[in-house]
C-alpha positions in Angstrom: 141.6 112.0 136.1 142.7 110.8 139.9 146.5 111.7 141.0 147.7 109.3 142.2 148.8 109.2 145.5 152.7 108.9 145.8 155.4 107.8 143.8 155.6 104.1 145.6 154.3 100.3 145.3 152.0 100.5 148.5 151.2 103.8 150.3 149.6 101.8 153.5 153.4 101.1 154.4 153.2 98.0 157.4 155.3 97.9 160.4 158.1 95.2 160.1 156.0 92.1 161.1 153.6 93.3 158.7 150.5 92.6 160.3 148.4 95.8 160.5 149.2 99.3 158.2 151.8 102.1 160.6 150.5 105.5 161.1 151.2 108.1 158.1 152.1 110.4 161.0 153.3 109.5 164.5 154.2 112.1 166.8 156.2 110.7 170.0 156.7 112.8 173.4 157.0 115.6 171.2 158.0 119.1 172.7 158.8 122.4 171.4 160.2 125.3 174.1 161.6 128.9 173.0 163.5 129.7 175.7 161.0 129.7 178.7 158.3 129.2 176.8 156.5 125.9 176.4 154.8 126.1 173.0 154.2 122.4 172.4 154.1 120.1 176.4 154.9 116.3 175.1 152.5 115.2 172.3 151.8 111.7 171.9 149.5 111.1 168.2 148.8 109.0 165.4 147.2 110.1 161.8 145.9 107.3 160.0 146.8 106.6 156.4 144.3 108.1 154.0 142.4 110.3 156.7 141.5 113.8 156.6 142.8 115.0 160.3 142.0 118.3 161.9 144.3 120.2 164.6 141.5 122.6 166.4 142.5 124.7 169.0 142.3 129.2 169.6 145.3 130.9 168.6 148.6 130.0 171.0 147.3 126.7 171.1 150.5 124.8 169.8 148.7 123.1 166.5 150.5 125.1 163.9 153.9 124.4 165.6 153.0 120.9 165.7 152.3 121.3 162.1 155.4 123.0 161.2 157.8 120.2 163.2 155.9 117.7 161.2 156.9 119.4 158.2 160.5 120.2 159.2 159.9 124.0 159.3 160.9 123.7 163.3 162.5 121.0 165.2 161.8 119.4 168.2 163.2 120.5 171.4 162.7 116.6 172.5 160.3 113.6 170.5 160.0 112.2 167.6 158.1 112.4 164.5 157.7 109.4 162.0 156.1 109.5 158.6 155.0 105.9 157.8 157.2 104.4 160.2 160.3 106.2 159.3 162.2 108.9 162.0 162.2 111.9 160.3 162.8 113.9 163.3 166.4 115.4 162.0 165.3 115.3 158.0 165.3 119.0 156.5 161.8 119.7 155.2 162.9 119.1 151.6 163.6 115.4 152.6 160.5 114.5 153.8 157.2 113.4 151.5 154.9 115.9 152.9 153.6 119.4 150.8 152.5 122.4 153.2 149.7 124.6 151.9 149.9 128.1 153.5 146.9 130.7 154.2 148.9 133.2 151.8 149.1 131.0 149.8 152.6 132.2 148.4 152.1 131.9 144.8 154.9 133.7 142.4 153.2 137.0 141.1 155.4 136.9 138.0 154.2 133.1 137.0 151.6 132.4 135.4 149.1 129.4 136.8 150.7 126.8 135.3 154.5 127.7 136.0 153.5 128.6 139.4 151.5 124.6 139.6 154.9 123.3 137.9 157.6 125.2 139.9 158.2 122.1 142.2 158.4 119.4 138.9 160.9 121.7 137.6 163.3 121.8 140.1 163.4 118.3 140.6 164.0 118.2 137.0 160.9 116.3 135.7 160.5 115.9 132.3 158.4 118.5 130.0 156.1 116.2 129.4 155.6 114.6 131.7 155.6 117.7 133.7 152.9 119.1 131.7 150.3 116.4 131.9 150.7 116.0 135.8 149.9 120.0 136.4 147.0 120.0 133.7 145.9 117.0 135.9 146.4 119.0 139.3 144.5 121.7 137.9 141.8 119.6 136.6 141.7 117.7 140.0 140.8 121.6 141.5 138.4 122.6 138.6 140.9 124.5 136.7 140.8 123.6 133.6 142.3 126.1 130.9 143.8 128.5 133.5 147.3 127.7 133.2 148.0 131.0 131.3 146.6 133.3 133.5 148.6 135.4 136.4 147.8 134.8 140.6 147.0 138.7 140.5 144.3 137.9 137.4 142.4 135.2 139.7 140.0 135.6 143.2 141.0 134.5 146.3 139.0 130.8 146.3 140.8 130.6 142.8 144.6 131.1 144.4 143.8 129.2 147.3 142.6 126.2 144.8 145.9 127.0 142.4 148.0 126.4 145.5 146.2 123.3 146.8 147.1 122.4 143.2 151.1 123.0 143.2 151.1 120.6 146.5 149.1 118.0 144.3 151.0 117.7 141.8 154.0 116.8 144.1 152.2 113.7 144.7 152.8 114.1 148.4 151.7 111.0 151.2 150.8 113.9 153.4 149.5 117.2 152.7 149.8 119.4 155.5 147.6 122.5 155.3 147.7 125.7 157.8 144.7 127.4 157.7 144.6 127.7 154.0 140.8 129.2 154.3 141.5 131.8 156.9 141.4 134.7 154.0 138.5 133.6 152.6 134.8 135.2 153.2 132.3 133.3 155.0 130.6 131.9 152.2 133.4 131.2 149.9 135.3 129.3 152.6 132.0 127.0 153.5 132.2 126.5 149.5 136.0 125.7 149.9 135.4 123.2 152.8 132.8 121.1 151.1 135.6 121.0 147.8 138.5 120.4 150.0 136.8 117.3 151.6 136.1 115.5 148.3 139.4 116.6 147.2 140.4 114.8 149.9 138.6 111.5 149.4 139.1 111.6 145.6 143.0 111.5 145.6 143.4 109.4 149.1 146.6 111.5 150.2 146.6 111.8 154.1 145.2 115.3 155.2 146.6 117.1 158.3 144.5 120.5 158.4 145.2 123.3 161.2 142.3 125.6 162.2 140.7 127.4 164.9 137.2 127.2 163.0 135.0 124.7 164.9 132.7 124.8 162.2 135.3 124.4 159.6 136.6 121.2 162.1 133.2 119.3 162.2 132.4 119.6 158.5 135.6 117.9 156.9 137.7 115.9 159.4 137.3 112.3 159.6 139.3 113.1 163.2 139.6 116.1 165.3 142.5 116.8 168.4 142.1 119.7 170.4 144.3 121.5 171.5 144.7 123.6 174.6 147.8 125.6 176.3 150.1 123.0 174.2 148.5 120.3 175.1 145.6 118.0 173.6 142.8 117.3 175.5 140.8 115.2 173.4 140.8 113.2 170.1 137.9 111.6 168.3 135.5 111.9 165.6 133.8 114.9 164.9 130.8 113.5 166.4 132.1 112.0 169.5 134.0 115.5 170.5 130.9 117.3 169.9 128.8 115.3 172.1 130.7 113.7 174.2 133.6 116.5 175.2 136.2 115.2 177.7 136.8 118.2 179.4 135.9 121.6 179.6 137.5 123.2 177.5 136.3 121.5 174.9 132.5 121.3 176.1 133.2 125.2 175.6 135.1 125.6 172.7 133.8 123.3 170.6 130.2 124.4 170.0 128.5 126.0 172.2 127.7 123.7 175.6 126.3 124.8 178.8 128.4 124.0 182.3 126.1 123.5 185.5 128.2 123.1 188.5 128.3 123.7 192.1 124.3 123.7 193.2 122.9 124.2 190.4 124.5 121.1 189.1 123.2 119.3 192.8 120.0 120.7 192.4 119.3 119.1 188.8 121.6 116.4 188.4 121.4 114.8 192.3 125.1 115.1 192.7 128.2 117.4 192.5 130.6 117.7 189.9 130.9 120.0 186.6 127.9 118.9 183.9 127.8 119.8 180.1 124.4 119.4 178.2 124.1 121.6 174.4 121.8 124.4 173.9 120.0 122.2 171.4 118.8 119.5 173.2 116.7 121.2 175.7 113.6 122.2 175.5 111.3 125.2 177.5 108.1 123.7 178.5 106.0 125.6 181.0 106.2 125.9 184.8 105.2 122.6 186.7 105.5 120.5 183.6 106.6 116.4 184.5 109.7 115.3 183.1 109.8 111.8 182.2 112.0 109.3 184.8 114.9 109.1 181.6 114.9 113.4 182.0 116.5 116.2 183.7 114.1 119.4 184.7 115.5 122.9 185.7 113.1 126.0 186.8 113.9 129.2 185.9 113.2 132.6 184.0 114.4 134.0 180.2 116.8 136.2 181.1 117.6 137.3 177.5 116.8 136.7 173.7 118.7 136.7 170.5 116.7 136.5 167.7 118.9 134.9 164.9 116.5 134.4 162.1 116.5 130.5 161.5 116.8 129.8 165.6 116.1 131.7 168.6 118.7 131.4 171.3 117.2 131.7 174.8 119.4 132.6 178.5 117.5 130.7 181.2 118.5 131.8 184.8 118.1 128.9 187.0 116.2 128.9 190.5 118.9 126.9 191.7 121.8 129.3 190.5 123.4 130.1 187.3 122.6 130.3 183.8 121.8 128.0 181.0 121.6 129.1 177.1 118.2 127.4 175.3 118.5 127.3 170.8 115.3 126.5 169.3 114.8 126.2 165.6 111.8 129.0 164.8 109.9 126.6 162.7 106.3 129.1 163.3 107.5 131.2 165.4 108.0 135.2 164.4 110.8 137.6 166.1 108.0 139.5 167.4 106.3 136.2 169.6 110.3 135.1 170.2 111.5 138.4 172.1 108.3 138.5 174.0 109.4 135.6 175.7 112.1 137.6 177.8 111.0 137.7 181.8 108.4 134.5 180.8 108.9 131.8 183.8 110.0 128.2 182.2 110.9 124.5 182.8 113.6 123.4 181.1 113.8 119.6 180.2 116.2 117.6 178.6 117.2 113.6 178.1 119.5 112.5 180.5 121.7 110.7 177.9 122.6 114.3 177.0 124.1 115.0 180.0 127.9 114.6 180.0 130.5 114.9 183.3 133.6 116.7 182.0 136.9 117.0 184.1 138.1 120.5 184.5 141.1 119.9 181.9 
């Protein structure tokens, strides 16, 4: 059984004309300094109504401040934030509709599942129940079902993290803010919980706003990424238009892997100066002297280096014309043995144009 999003007629509030649906979350010249430090430098964003929105960036970044101003944990040194059109900039966390999920997830020990889903209900003095049937749905929503009895310390880590994903449910928030939730996870139980979260998120419509520093993570759920660097965001798009198409580069490099040619190397193969990004995948190692077609790039050069990595092979190509270039190719028939005996082999390396993106420095 879906929960339903909020407590209120229309979620997709309109702005006062009514003509097209306000942003669940705008963010307006919004800075955050401690003392001489510049955490957050004068964010401008909008989160659309229903999507599931990722805030990428390394550690120091500013998206989990931003996070936490949006949620009222800190406030604004100067901006404004706005949930569905309203200025919530000076509202105490308590007062806005948004639910934070944590990556400790800060269950009580002591409670069982069920109290610990219902803690929030109860305080606002919901009745019994009514209580009751809105946390067996919340529970059900996170494939639950018949745990309410049991104690956090009884349950494994992808089962707390889904009880507290729960308790912000049930809260029916507009926006869920989450911070990392996966971060304690192991590799293979936190790919499991990314593929859940994502048709959580699509099942119950709430807006998503999801911190991490997981690239991979990033590109698998969001409908939209921003990255952020040094406070700052330097680009916002879908997953597939940041991956291919970085606007700077920082996020050429942090985003995936992505190789830079600059200087002469990048006036060598691309006819011109400037700094160039193409991905490891879309080149190919053909041999020496081989034509590339008129819609192609071609760069000369020698494997350097190989990492064997079981389903691909990732190749380091030093260039003729200076610098270095990493090469993945899927080993579709081709052993470890026959890959590492590539190293020292003299190569042409060809790729589509198309692939080829100028990026600005930041």
């Amino acid at each position: 059984m879906p929960i339903a999003p909020a407590d209120h007629e229309d979620v997709r509030a309109r702005d006062p004309a009514g003509s097209a649906p306000v942003a669940a979350v705008r963010l307006e010249g919004l800075v955050k300094r401690y003392g001489d430090v510049t955490a957050v430098e004068r964010i401008d964003l909008e989160i659309r109504e229903g999507e599931f929105f990722s805030m990428l960036g390394p550690s120091g970044s500013g998206k989990t401040t931003t996070l936490r101003m949006i949620a009222g944990f800190e406030a604004p040194t100067e901006g404004r934030v706005l949930l569905h059109g309203q200025d919530v900039t000076g509202r105490a966390p308590f007062e806005r509709d948004v639910n934070t999920v944590f990556q400790d997830y800060a269950l009580f020990p002591h409670m069982t599942v069920g109290e610990n889903v219902g803690y929030g209900l109860l305080v606002r003095k919901v009745p019994k129940d009514d209580r009751q049937r809105r946390v067996a749905d919340a529970l059900r929503m996170v494939r639950l079902e018949g745990y309410e009895r049991r104690k956090p310390g009884q349950l494994s880590g992808g089962q707390r993290q889904r009880v507290a994903l729960a308790r912000a449910l049930v809260n029916r928030p507009r926006v869920l803010l989450l911070d990392e939730p996966l971060g304690a996870l192991d590799l293979k139980l936190r790919e499991e919980m990314q593929i859940e979260l994502h048709q959580i998120q699509h099942q119950v419509g709430i807006t998503f706003v999801y911190v991490t520093h997981d690239q991979d993570e990033a590109l698998t759920m969001s409908d939209r990424i921003a990255v952020f660097n040094q406070g700052r965001i330097e680009q916002v798009g879908a997953p597939a238009e940041v991956y291919e198409r970085p606007a700077t580069r920082f996020v050429a490099g942090f985003v995936g892997t992505s190789n830079l040619l600059t200087g002469s190397a990048a006036e060598a193969v691309v006819g011109r100066a400037g700094m160039f990004t193409v991905r490891p995948e879309k080149i190919r190692l053909e041999d020496p002297g081989s034509t590339a077609a008129d819609d192609e790039y071609a760069a000369d050069g020698t494997i350097a280096s190989v990492v064997y990595l079981g389903s691909d092979t990732r190749y380091h190509v030093a260039l003729a014309a200076g610098g270095e270039l990493v090469v993945t190719q899927q080993n579709l028939t081709t052993s470890s043995t026959e890959a590492l005996e590539q190293q020292g082999r003299a190569v042409r390396l060809v790729w589509k144009r198309q692939h080829t993106r100028e990026v600005a420095e930041a």
